[in-house]
KOLZABA-923275 format. One line per 10 residues: number of its first residue (from 1); their letters; for each residue x, y, z of N, C-alpha, C. Coordinates in Angstrom, 3 decimals, decimal comma, m for minus. Example, Ala and Ser with C-alpha at 12.3 -4.5 7.8 and 13.67 -1.06 7.14 Angstrom:
// residues 2
1) AS) 13,190 m5,690 7,800 12,300 m4,500 7,800 13,200 m3,300 7,800  12,850 m2,250 7,080 13,670 m1,060 7,140 12,900 0,030 7,870
***
This chain:
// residues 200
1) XXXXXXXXXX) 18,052 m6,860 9,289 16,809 m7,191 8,586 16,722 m6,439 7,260  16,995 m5,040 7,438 17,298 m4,767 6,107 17,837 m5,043 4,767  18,957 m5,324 5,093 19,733 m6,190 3,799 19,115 m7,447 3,574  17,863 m8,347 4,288 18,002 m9,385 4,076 16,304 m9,440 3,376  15,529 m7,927 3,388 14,377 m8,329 2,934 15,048 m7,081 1,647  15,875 m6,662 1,299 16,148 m6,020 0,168 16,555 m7,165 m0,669  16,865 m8,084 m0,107 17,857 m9,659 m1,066 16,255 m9,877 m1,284  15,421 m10,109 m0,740 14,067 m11,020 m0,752 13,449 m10,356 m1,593  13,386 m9,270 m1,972 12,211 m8,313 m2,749 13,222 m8,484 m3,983  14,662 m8,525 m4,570 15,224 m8,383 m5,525 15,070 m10,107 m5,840
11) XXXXXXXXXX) 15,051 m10,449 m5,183 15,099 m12,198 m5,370 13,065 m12,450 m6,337  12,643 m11,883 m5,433 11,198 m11,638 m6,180 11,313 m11,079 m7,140  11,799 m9,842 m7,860 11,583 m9,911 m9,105 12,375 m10,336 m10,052  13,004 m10,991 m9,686 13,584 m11,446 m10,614 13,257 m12,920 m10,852  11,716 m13,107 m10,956 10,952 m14,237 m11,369 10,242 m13,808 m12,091  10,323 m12,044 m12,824 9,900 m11,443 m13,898 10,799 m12,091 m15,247  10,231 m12,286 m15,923 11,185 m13,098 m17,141 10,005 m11,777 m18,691  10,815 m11,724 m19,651 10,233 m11,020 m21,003 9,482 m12,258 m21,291  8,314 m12,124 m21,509 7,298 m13,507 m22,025 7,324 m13,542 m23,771  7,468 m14,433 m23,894 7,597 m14,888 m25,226 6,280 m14,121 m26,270
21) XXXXXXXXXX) 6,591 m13,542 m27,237 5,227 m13,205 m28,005 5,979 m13,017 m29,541  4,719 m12,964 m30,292 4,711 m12,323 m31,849 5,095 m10,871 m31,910  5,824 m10,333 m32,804 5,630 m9,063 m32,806 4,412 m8,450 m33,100  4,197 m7,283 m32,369 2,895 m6,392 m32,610 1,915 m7,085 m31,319  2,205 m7,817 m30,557 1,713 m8,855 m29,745 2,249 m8,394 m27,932  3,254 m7,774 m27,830 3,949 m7,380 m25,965 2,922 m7,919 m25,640  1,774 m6,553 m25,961 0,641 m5,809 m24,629 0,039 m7,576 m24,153  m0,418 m7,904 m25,306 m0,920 m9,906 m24,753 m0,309 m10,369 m24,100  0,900 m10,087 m24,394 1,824 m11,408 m23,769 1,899 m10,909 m22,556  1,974 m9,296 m22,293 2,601 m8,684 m20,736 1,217 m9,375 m19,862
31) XXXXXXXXXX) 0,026 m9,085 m20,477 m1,084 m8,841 m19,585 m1,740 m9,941 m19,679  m1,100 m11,316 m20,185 m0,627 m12,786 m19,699 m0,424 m13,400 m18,690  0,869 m12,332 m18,183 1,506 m12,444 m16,873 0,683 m12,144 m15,713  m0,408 m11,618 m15,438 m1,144 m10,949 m14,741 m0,924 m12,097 m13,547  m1,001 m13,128 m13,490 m0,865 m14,099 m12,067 0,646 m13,714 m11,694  1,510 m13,564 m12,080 3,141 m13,307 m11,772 2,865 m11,758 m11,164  2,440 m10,773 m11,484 2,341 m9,621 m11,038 1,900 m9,467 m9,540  0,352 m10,174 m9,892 m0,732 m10,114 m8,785 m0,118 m10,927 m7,754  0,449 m12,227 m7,856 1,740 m13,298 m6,716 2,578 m12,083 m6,202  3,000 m11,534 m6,974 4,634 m10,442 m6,588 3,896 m9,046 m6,116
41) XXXXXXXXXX) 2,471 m8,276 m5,961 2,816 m7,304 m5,201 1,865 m7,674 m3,861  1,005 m8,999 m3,528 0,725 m9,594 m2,771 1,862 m10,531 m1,602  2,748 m10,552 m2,433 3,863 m11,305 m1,770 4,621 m9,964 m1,147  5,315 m8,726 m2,280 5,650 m7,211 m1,800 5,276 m7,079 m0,519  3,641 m6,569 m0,439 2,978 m6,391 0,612 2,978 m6,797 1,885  3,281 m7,941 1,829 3,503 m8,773 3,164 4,368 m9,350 3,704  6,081 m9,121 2,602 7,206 m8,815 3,383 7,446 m7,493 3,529  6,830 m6,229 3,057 7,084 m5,505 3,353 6,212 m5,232 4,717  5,356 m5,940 4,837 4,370 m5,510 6,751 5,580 m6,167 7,751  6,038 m7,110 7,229 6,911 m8,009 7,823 7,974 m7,100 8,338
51) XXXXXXXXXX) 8,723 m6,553 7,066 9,779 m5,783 7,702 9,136 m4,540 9,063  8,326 m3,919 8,421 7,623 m2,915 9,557 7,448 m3,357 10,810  6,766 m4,826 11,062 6,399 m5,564 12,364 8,071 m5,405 12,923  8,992 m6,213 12,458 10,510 m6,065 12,737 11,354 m4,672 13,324  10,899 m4,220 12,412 12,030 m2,776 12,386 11,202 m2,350 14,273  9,547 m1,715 13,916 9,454 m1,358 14,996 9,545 m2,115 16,146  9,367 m3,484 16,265 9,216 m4,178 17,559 11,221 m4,558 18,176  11,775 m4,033 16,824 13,068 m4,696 17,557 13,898 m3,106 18,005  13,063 m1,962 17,661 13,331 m1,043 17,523 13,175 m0,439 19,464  12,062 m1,243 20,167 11,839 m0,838 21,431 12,512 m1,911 22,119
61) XXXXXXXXXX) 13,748 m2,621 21,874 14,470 m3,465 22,428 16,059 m2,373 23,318  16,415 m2,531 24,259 17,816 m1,999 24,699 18,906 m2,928 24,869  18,520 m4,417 24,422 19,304 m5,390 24,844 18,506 m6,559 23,585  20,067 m7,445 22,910 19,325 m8,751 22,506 20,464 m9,659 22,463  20,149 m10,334 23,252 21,266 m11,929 23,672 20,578 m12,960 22,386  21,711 m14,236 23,025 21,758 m14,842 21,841 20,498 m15,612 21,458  19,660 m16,141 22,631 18,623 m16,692 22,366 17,301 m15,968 21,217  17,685 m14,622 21,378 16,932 m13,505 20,489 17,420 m13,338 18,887  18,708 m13,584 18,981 19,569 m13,850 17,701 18,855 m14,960 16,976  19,175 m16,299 17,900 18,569 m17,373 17,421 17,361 m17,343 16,629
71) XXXXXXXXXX) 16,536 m16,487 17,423 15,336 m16,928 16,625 14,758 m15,646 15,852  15,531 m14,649 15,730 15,762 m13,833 14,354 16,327 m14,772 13,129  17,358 m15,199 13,443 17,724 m15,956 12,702 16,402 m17,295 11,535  15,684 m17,862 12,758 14,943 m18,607 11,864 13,728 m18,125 11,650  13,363 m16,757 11,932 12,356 m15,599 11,457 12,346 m15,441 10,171  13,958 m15,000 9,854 14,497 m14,619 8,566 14,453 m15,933 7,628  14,993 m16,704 8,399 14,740 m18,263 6,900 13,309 m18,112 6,893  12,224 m18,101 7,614 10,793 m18,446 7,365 10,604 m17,443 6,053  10,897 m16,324 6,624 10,943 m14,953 5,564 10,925 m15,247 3,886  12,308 m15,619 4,107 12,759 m16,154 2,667 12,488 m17,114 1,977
81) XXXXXXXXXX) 11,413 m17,926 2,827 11,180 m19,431 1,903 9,522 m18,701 0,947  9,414 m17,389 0,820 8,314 m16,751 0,255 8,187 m16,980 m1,084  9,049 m16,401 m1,700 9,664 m16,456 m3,417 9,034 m17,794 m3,794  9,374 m18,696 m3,104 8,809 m20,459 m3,607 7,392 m20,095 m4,083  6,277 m20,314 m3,405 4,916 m20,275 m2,969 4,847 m19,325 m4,153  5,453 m17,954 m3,661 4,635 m16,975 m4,511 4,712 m17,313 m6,446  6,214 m18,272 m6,555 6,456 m18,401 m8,392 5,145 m19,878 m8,044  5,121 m20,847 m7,418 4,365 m21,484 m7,736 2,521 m21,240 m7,731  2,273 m19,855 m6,937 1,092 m19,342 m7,112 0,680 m18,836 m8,564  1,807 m17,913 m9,202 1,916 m17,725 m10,300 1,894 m18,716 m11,487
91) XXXXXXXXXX) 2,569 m19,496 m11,260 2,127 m20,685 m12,437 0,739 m21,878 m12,434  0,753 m21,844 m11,093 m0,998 m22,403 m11,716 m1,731 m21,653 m11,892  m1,804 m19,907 m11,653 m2,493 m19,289 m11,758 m3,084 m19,093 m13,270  m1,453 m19,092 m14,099 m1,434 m19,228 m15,528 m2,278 m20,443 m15,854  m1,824 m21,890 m15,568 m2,296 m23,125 m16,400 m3,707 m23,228 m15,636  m4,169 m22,321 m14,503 m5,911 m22,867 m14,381 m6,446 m24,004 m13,903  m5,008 m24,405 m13,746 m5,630 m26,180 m13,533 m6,182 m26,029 m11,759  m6,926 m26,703 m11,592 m7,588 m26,484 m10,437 m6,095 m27,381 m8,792  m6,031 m28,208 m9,176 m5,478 m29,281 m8,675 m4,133 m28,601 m8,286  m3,162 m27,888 m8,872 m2,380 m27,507 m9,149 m2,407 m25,879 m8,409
101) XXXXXXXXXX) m3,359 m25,001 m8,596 m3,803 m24,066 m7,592 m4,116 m24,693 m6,266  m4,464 m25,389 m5,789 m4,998 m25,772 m4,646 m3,800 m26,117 m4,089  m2,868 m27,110 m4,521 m1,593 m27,513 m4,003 m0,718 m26,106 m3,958  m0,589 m25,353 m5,142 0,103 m23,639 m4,648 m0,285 m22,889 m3,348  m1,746 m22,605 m3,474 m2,031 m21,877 m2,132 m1,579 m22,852 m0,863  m1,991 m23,815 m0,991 m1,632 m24,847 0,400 0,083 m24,315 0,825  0,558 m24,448 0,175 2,219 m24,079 0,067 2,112 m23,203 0,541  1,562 m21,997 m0,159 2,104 m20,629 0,283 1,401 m20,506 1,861  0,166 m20,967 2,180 m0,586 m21,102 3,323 0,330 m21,727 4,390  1,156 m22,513 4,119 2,311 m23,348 5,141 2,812 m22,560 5,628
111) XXXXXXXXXX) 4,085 m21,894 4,664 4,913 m21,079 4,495 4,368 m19,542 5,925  3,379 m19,095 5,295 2,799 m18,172 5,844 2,627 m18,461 7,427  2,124 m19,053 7,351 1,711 m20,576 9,170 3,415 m20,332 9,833  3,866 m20,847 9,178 5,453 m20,869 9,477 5,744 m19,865 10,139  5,696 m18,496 9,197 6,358 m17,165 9,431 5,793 m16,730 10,510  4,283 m17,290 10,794 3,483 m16,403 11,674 4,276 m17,164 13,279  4,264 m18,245 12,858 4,764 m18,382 14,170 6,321 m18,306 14,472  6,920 m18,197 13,980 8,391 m17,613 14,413 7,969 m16,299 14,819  7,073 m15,345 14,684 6,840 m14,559 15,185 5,726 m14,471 16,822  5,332 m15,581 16,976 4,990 m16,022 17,760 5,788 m16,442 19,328
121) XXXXXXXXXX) 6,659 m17,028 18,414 7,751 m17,681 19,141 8,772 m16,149 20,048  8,817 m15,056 18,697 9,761 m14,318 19,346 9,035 m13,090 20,362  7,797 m13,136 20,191 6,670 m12,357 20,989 6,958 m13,061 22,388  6,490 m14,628 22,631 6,220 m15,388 23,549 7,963 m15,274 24,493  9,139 m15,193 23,510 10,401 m15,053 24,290 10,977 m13,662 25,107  10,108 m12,953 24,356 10,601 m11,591 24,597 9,375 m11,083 25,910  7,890 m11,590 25,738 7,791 m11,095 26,646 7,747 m11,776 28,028  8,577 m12,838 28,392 9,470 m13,267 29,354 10,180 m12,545 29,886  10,960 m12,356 29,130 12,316 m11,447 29,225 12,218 m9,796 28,906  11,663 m9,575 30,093 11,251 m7,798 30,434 12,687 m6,948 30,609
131) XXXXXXXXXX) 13,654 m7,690 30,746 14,892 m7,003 31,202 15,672 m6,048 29,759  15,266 m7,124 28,378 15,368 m6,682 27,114 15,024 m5,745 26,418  14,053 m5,276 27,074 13,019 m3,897 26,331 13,551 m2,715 27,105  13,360 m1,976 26,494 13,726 m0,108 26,988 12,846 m0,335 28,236  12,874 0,823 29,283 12,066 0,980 30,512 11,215 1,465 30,187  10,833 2,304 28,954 9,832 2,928 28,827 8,257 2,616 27,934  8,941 1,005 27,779 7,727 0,234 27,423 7,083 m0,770 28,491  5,584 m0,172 28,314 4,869 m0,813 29,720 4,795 m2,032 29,347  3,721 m3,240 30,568 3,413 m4,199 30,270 2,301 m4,437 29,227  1,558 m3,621 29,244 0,192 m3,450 28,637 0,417 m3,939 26,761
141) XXXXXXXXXX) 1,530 m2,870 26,459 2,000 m3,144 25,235 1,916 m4,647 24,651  2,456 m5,697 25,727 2,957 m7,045 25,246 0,978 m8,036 25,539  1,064 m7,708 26,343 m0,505 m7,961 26,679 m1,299 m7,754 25,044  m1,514 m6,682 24,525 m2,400 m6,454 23,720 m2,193 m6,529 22,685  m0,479 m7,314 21,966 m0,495 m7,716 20,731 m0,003 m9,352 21,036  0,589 m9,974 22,215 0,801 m11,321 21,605 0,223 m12,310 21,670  m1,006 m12,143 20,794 m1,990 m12,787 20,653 m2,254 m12,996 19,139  m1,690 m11,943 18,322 m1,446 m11,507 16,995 m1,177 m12,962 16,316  m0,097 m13,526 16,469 0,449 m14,214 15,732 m0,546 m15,624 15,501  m0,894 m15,556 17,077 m1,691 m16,892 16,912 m2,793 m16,737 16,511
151) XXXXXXXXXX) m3,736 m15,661 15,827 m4,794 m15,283 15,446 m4,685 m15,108 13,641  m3,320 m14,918 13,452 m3,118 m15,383 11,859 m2,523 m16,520 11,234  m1,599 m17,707 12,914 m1,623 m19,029 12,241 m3,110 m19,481 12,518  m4,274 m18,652 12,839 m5,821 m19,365 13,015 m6,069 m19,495 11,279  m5,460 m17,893 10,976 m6,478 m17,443 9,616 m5,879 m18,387 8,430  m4,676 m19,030 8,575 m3,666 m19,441 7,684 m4,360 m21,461 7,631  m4,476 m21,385 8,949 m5,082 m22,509 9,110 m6,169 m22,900 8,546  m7,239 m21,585 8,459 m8,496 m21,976 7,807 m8,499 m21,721 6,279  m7,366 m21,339 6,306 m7,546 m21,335 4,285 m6,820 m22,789 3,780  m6,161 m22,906 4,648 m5,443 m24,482 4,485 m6,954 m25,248 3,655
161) XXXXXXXXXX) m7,798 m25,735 4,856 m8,671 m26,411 5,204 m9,980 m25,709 4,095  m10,072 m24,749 4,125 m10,858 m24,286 2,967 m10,358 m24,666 1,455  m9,284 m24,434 1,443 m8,797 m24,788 0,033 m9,345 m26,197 m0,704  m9,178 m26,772 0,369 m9,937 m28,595 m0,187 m11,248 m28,553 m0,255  m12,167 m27,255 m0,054 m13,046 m27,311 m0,794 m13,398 m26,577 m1,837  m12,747 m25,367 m1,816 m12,893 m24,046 m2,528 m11,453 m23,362 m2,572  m10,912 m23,366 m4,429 m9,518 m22,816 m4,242 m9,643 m21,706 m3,904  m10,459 m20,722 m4,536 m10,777 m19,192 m4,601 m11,141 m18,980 m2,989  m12,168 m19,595 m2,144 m12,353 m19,393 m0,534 m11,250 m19,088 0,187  m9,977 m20,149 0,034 m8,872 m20,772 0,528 m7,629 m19,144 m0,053
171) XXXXXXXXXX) m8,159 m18,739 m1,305 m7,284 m17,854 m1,992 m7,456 m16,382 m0,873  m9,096 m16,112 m0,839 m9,801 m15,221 m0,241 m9,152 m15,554 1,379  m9,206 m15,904 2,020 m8,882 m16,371 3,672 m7,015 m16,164 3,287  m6,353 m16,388 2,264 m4,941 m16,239 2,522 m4,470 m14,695 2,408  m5,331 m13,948 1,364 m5,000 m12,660 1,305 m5,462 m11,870 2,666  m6,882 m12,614 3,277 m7,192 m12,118 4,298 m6,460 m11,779 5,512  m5,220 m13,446 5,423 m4,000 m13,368 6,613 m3,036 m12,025 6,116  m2,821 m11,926 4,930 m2,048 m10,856 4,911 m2,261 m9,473 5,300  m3,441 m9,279 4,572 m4,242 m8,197 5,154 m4,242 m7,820 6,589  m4,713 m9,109 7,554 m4,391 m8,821 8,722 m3,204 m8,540 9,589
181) XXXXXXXXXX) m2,264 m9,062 8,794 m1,132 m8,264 9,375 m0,472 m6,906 9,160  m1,288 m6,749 8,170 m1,150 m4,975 7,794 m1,659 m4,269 9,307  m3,026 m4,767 8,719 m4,128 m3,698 10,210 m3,258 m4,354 11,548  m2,610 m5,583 11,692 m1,877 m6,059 12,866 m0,882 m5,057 13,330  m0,185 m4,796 11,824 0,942 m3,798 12,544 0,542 m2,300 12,847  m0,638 m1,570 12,602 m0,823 m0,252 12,543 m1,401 m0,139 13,793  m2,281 m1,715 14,429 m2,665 m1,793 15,719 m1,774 m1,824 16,885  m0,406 m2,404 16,063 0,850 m2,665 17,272 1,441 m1,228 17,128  1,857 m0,186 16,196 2,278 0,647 16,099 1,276 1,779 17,395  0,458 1,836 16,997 m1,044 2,879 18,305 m0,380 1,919 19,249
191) XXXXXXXXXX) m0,360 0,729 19,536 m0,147 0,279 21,248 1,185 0,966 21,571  1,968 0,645 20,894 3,478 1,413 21,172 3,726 2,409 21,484  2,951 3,355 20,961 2,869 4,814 21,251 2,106 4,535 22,304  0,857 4,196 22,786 0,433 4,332 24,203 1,302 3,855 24,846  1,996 2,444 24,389 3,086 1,771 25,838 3,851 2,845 26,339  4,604 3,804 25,936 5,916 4,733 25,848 5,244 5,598 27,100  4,007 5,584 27,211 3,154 6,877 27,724 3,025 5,886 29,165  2,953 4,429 29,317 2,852 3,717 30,638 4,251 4,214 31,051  4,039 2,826 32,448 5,181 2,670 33,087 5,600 1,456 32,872  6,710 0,904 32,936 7,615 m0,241 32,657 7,535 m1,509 33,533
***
């Protein structure tokens, strides 16, 4: 996972381009860009929760067969289809056009829907398969986060559906999904540490 959200974050900036200006003119032109910035450390943010959700949850694993591969595997494509959404958030952000924002967030709102549930998917497989995890993670642990995922394809869902009436609502409800997976992972991180303290 590492190498593959270090490709994703270098792949993101490098949708930084020098913006065209007059001389005596940068500071305008940089602070122009302000939708490309605000897309890229909103987008940052939430592959970087991403990697955290990863690192620690694959981190209390002692075993991963192929069916677990598998769907790391299309975790990671969901991952990477980010960069899209986030350059096309950025450019209507620039042209303003309403029509054109609304169709960006919808995108990135998919995208997001997507990711949440491959993570869904690998919650729902894993906690089947109790034989995969260290002994020293209880049941309780899986109980009290996999519910997560489907509570931010809810939030992803309602900005969808908001957006067709309100881009900015729809904008507000998508940062909100991200957000929640911040506080998602700091909530799964405290369960983890209590799980370690159950029994298996």
């Amino acid at each position: 996972m590492n190498f593959t959200i270090y490709l994703l974050i270098t792949i993101l900036v490098l949708e930084f381009h020098i913006p065209d200006y007059q001389p005596g003119h940068l500071l305008a032109a940089l602070l122009a860009q302000w939708p490309l910035i605000l897309s890229y450390v909103f987008s940052y943010f939430y592959v970087g929760t991403l990697w955290l959700f990863h690192h620690d949850y694959f981190n209390m694993l002692q075993r991963i067969d192929r069916n677990v591969n598998m769907l790391n595997l299309l975790m990671l494509f969901s991952i990477t289809l980010l960069d899209y959404p986030m350059s096309l958030v950025a450019d209507a952000l620039t042209t303003g056009n309403r029509q054109d924002m609304q169709t960006a967030f919808i995108v990135y709102d998919l995208v997001a829907l997507f990711i949440s549930a491959t993570f869904y998917f690998m919650y729902a497989y894993l906690h089947h398969h109790q034989d995969l995890k260290k002994p020293g993670i209880s049941m309780a642990f899986y109980a009290a986060i996999k519910f997560d995922p489907v509570r931010s394809v809810t939030i992803y869902g309602l900005a969808i559906v908001a957006t067709f009436w309100s881009v900015w609502l729809g904008a507000i409800l998508l940062a909100g999904g991200i957000i929640f997976h911040f506080l998602a992972y700091l909530r799964m991180s405290r369960q983890l540490e209590q799980a370690k303290g159950g029994t298996a």
